[in-house]
Residue frames as qw, qx, qy, qz and C-alpha x, y, z in Angstrom:
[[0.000, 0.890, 0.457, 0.000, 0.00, 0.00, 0.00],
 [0.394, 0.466, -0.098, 0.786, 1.50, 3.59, -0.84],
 [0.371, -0.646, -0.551, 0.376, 1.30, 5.80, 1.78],
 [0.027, 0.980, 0.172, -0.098, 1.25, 9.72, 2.64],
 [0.241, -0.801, 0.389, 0.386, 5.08, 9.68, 2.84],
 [0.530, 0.387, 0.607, 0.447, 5.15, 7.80, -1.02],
 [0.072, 0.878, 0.467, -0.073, 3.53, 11.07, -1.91],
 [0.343, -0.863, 0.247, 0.277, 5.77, 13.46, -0.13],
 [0.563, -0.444, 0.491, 0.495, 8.70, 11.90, -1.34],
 [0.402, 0.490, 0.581, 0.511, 7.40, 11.82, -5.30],
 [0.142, 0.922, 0.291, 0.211, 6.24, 15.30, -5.11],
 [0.438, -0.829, 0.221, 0.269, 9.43, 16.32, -3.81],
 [0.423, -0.117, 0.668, 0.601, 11.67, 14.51, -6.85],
 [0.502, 0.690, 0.449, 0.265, 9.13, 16.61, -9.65],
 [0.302, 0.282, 0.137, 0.900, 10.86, 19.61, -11.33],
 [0.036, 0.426, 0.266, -0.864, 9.76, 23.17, -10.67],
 [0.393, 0.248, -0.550, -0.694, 8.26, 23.03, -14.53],
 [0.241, -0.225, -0.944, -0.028, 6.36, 19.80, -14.05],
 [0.535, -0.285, -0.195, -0.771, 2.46, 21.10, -13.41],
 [0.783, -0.219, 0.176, -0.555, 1.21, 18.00, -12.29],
 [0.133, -0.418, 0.898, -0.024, 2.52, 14.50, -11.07],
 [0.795, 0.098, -0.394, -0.450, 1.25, 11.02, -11.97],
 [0.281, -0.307, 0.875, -0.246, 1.94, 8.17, -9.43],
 [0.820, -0.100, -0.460, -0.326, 0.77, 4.36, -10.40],
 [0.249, -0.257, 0.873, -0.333, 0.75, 1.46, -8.46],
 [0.445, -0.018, -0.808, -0.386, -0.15, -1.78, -9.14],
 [0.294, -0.202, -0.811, 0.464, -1.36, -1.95, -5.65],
 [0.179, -0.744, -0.595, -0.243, -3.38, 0.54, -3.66],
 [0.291, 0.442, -0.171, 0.831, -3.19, 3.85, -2.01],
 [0.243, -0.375, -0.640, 0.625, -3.66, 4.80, 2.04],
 [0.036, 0.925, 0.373, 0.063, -6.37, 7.64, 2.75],
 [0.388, -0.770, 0.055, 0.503, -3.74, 9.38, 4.01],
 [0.311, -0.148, 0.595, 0.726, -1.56, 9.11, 0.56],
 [0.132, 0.601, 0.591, 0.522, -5.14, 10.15, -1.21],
 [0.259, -0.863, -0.323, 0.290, -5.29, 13.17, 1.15],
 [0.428, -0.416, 0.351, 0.722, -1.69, 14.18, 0.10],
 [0.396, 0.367, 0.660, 0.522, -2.47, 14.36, -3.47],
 [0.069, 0.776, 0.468, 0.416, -4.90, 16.73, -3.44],
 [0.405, -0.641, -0.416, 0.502, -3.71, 19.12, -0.43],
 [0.217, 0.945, 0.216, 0.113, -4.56, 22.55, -1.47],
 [0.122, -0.960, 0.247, -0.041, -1.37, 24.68, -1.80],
 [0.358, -0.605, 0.641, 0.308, 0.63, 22.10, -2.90],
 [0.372, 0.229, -0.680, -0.589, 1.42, 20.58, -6.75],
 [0.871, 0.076, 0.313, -0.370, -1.45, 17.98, -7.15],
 [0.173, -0.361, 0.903, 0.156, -0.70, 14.54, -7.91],
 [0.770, -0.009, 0.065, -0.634, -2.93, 12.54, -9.62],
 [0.431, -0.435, 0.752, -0.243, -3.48, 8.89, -8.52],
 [0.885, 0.149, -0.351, -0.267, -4.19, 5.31, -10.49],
 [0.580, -0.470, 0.601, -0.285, -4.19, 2.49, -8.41],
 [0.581, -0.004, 0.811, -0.062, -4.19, -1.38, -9.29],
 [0.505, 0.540, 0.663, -0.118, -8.06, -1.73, -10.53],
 [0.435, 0.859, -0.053, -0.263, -8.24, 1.65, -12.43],
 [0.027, 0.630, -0.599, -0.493, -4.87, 0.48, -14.26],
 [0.381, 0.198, 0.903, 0.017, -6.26, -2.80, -15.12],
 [0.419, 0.773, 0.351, -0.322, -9.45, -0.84, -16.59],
 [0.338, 0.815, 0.025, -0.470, -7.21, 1.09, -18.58],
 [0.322, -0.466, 0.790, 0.235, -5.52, -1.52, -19.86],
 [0.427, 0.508, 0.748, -0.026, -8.60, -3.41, -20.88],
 [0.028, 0.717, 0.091, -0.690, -9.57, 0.27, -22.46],
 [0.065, 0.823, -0.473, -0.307, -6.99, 0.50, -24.40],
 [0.970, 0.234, -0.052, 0.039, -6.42, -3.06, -25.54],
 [0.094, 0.837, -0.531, 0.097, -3.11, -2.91, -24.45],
 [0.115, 0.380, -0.910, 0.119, -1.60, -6.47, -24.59],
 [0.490, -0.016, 0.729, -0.478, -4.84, -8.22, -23.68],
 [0.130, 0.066, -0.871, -0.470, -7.93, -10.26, -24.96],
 [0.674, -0.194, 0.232, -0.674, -10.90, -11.52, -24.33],
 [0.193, 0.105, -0.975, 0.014, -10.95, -15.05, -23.49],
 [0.740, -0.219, -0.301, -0.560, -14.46, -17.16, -23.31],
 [0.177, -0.152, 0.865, -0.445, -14.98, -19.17, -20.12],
 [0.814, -0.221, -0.254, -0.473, -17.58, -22.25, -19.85],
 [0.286, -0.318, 0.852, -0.302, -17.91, -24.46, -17.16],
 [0.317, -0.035, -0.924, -0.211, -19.76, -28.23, -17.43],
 [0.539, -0.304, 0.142, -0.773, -22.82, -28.27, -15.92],
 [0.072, 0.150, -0.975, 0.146, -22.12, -31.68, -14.67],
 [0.372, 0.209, 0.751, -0.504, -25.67, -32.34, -12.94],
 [0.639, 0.440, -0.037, -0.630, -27.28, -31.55, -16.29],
 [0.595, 0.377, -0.662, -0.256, -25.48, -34.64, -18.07],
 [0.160, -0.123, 0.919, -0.338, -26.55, -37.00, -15.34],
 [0.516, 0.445, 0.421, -0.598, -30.01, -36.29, -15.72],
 [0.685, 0.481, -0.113, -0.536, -29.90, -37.26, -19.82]]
């Protein structure tokens, strides 16, 4: 899990020229580290966790597929 001092420490390594930061993680982010982000009066960060990178992965077709899933309804082929 990222935390508030993930945050700190990334918004501290962006340039003076750098508007706005981007932090992923394949994981998830603490309230506290989604509090940081936004704290008024300092550069905003904006956050994508895990799920939402997954999503935009899917989005974007980026290296994926769809794949069909069936399962055997086993109890139906007893019954015939």
């Amino acid at each position: 899990m990222v935390g508030a001092g993930d945050i700190r420490d990334f918004r501290g390594s962006l340039n003076n020229n750098i508007e706005k930061g981007l932090f992923i993680t394949t994981g998830t982010f603490s309230k506290a580290a989604k509090l940081e982000a936004v704290d008024p009066g300092k550069r905003l960060i904006d956050l994508l966790d895990g799920e939402e990178l997954i999503d935009k992965i899917v989005e974007c077709n980026i290296g994926v597929h769809e794949v069909r899933d069936y399962e055997i309804d086993e109890e139906f082929f007893k019954k015939i």
